[in-house]
N, C-alpha and C positions, 0 to 999 in steps of 0.2 A: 351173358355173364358180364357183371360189372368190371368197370377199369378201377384199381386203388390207386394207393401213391406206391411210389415208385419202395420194392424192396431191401431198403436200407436199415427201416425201422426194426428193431433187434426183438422185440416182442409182437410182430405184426405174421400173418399168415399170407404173400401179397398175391391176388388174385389177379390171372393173367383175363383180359380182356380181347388180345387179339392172339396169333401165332408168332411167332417171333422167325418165325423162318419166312412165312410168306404174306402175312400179318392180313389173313384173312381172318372174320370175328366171326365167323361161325363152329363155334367149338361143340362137339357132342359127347357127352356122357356113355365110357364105354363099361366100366366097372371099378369096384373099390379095391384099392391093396395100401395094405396097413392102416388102413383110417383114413385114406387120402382117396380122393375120385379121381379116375383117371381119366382123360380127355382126350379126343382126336378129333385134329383139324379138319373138316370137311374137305377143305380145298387139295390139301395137299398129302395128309395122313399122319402127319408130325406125332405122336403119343405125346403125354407131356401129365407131370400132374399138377392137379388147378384145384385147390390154392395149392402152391407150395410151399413147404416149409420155412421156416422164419427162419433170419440168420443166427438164433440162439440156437435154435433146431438142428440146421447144420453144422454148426460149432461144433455140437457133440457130438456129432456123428462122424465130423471131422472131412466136410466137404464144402460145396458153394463154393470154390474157389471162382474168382471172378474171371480168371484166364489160364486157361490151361498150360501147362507146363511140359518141355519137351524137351529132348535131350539133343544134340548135335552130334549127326554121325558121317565120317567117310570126311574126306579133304575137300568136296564141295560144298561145304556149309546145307547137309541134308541134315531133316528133322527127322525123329520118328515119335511115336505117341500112342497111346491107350485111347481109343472113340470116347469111352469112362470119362477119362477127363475132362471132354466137351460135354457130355451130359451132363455132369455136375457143375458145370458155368452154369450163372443167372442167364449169359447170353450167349450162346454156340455162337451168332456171327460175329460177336465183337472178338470172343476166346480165337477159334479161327483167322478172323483178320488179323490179330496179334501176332499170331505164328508166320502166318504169310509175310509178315512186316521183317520178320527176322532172316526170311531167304533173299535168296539171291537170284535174279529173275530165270527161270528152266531150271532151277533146286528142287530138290525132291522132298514130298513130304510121305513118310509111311503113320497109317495110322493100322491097328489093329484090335480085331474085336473077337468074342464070340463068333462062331459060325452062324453069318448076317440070314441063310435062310430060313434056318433053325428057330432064329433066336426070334424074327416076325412070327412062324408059327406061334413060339408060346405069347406072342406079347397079344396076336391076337385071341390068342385063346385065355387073357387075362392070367397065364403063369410069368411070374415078377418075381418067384422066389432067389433063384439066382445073380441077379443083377441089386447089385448094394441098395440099400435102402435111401441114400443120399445123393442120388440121380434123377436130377428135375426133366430130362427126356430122352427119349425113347427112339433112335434113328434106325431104319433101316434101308435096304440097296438103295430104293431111288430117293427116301430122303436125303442121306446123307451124301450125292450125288448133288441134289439140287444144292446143298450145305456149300459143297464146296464148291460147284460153279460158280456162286453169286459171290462168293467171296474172292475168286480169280485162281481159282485152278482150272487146270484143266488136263487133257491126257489121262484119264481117271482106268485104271486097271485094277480091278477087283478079283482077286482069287482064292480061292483054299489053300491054307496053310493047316491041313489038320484037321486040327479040333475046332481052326481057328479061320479067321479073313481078313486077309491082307489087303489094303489099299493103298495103293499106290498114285498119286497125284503128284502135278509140274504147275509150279507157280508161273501163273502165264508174264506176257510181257510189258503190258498196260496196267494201268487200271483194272481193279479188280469191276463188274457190272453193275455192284450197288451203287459204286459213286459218280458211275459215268453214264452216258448216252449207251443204249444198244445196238449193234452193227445185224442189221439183216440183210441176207445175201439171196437174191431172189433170181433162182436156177431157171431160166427159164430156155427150153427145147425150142428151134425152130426149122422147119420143114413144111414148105410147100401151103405156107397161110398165107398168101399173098392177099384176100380177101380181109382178112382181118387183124392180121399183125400190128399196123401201124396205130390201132384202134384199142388196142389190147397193150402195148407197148406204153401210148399215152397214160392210159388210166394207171397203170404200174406208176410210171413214169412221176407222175402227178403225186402219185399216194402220200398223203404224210400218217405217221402214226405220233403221241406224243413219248418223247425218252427216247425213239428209235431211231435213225439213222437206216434208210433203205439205197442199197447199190441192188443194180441188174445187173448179172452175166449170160448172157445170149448164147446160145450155142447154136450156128446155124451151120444145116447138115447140105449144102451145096444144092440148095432148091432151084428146080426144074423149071417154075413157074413166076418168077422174078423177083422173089421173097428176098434174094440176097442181097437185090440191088436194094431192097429199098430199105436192107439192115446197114448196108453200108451208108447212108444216108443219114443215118442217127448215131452210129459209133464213135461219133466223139463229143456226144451229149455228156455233162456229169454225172459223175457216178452209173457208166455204163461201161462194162465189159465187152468183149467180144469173142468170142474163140469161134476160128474157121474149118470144120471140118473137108478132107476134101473130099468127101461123097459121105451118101447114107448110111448110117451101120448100124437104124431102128432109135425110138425115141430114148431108149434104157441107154444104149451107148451115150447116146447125147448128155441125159441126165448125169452119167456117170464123169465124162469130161467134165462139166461144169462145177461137182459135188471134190473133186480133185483139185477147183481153181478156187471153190468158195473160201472166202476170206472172216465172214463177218462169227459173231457168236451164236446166231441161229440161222439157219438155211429154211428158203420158202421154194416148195415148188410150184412153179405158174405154167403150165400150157400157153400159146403161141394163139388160141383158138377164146372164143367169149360164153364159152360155157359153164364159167365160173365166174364168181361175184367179188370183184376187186376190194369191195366194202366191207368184205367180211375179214380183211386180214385185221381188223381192229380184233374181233374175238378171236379169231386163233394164235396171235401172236401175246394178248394179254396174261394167257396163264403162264405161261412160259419164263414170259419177264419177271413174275410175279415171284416165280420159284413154285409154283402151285403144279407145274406138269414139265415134264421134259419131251414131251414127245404128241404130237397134237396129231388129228384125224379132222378134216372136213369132212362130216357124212352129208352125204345126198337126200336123205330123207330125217324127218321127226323123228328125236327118243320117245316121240309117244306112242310111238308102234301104229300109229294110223294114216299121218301123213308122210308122202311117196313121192317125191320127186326124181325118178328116174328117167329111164327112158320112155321117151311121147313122140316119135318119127311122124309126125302129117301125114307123109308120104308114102311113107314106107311102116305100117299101121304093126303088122305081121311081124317085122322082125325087132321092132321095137320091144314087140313083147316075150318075143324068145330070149331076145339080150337080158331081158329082167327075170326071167325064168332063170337064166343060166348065173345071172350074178345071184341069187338066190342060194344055187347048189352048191357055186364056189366059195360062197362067203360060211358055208355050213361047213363044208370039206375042212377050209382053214382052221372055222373055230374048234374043229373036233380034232383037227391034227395035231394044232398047238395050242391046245387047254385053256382057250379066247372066249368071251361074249361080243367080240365083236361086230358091229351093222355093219363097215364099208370100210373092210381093209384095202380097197381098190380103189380108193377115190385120188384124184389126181392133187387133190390141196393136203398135202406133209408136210407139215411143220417140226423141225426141230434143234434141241442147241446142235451145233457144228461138234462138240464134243463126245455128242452119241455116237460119231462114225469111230472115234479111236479103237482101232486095234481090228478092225471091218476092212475085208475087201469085198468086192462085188465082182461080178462077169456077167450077167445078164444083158441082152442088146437091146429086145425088145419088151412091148409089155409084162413081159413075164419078171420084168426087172421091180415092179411095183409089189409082187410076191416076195423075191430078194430082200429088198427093203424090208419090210414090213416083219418079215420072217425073222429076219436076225439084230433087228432092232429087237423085237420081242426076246428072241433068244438069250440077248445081253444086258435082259433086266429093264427095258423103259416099257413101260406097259403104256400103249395111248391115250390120252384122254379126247373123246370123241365130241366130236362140237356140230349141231345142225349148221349147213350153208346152205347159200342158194345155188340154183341149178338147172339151165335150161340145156339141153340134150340137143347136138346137132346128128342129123340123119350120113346114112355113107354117100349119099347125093349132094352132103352138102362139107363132106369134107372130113370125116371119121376115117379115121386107119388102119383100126383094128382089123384084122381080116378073123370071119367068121368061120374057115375052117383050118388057120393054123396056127392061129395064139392058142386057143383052148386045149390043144396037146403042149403045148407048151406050159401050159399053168398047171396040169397036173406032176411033168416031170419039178418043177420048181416048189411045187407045196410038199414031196417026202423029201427032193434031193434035200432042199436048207434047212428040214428039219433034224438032220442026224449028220451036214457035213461041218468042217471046221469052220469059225466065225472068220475066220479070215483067210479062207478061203473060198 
């Protein structure tokens, strides 16, 4: 779709070229309402209609306001708002940042809409009857999440009111993320990698991405085999953390210390071990920033359902392939538990804003804590977007934790417990 000029011109129709939310240009054709096509961003899902109507058009309809309008409520200088009215902006982040501009930094803003499940259903089933006819786009749960992350909210509480869904966002403290650098905070477990830690630490270490800003937080669980000493040895590198546990309490307690201490706007999780591909945090951290996903998956093998990058033990030939037999059964279990097509809800590379934890607690110690995760991020609306990595598999000869007969009782109590317990609990 072509770029026009800019719509100002009062008898013009201006057709959008890119998204305005994540300003990916691939826009697809989903259906017509009122004589107008309506479009969705590939990357991200934004609805939107292209061309949209001219500012004479909206005149009469009596909308395109250029920034939405909000009233102030309570003695803290809180907003509240209609979502409506950012639909009808030429630009939801500029209307947004507007509003944002007017709080006060941890001020509340409520926006409220249509009931946000509801109202996807009809928008993907092309019913538009309801929603005013001078509404240039179409947001719902995790666009209008990603809306407001990139514009400097955050604390983002979504609930039924009703008929209705209340959103609740805190204007964070900084910089909103469009205008500044990104802060990622790279959770990394450590226990008993004495073999490869300082090797896997470097390349982190090393990493530049561009716009991002990368800190480590280390969490080392009182290893046996000298792994502490030689973390103690780099703790006062820049931009590295440290938290001391003083004994083991499994990899998931680890994670869970470190997701407690994390700082930045997206959290990365890294293993202590070289069986993931440092290289790849260029594409799993790219949608993110982008506004295009909130919630990232490295899978282990191709979306093209042929190539397999799993488990390949040398050594250990036999249980290589039971492990892939069983991540098979469990990735099916999951999908059919929690209404998923997902390949590798187990995979150890998660990426996501820091903001997707609000209103989450966790208790898992051990592996079963990557079902935790995964489970109640789904639960609270950020669906993943799956991205192939690379992947080479180390053997239990060479250092693997997993134990083969008591995580797997444990991944079955974790895939019904977090599907029906409290998100925060």
């Amino acid at each position: 779709m072509n770029r026009t000029a800019p719509p100002g011109a009062q008898g013009e129709r201006p057709r959008l070229g890119a998204c305005p939310l994540c300003s990916h240009e691939h826009l697809d054709y989903q259906f017509t309402h009122g004589g107008t096509p309506i479009v969705s961003c590939v990357a991200c899902g934004l609805l939107m209609r292209n061309p949209q109507p001219s500012d004479a058009e909206l005149s009469e309809m009596g909308g395109g306001r250029g920034v939405a309008s909000t009233e102030a409520v309570g003695t803290g200088g809180d907003r509240t708002a209609t979502l409506d009215l950012i639909e009808r902006s030429r630009n939801p982040l500029t209307s947004l940042g507007e509003i944002r501009h007017g709080l006060q930094p941890g001020g509340r803003l409520v926006l409220t809409v249509p009931d946000l499940d509801r109202r996807a259903a009809r928008l993907k089933g092309g019913r538009l009857d309801d929603i005013a006819p001078d509404h240039l786009f179409f947001f719902d749960r995790q666009t209008v999440q990603s809306l407001l992350f990139r514009t400097g909210f955050e604390h983002v509480a979504i609930s039924r009111r009703g008929a209705a869904t209340e959103i609740v966002a805190h204007r964070s403290e900084g910089p909103p993320p469009i205008s500044r650098s990104t802060r990622l905070t790279v959770v990394m477990p450590v226990f008993n990698e004495r073999d490869t830690f300082l090797e896997i630490f470097e390349q982190v270490h090393a990493k530049t991405l561009p716009g991002v800003d990368i800190d480590l937080l280390l969490v080392e669980s009182n290893s046996t085999d000298g792994t502490r000493a030689l973390v103690q040895q780099i703790e006062k590198r820049p931009r590295v953390v440290v938290i001391y546990e003083d004994r083991p309490r499994g990899k998931g307690h680890a994670v869970r210390a470190g997701l407690a201490q994390a700082s930045g706007d997206l959290v990365l999780i890294q293993d202590a071990d070289l069986e993931y591909d440092v290289d790849d945090y260029d594409q799993l951290v790219e949608p993110i920033v982008t506004g295009r996903a909130a919630f990232v998956l490295g899978v282990r093998h191709g979306m093209d359902g042929k190539t397999w990058k799993m488990r390949h033990f040398a050594d250990q030939v036999v249980v290589g392939q039971a492990m892939n037999v069983g991540h098979l059964f469990f990735t099916g279990l999951f999908n059919v538990v929690y209404g998923q097509r997902m390949r590798d809800p187990f995979t150890m590379f998660k990426v996501f804003r820091r903001d997707c934890l609000y209103g989450l607690t966790f208790e898992s110690n051990r592996f079963d804590f990557d079902w935790e995760l995964v489970a109640k991020l789904v639960r609270a609306g950020y669906i993943p977007l799956e991205i192939p990595v690379n992947y080479s598999s180390r053997s239990f000869s060479k250092g693997k934790k997993v134990s083969l007969w008591r995580d797997p009782w444990t991944f079955f109590r974790a895939c019904f417990k977090y599907r029906f317990v409290s998100l925060g609990k």
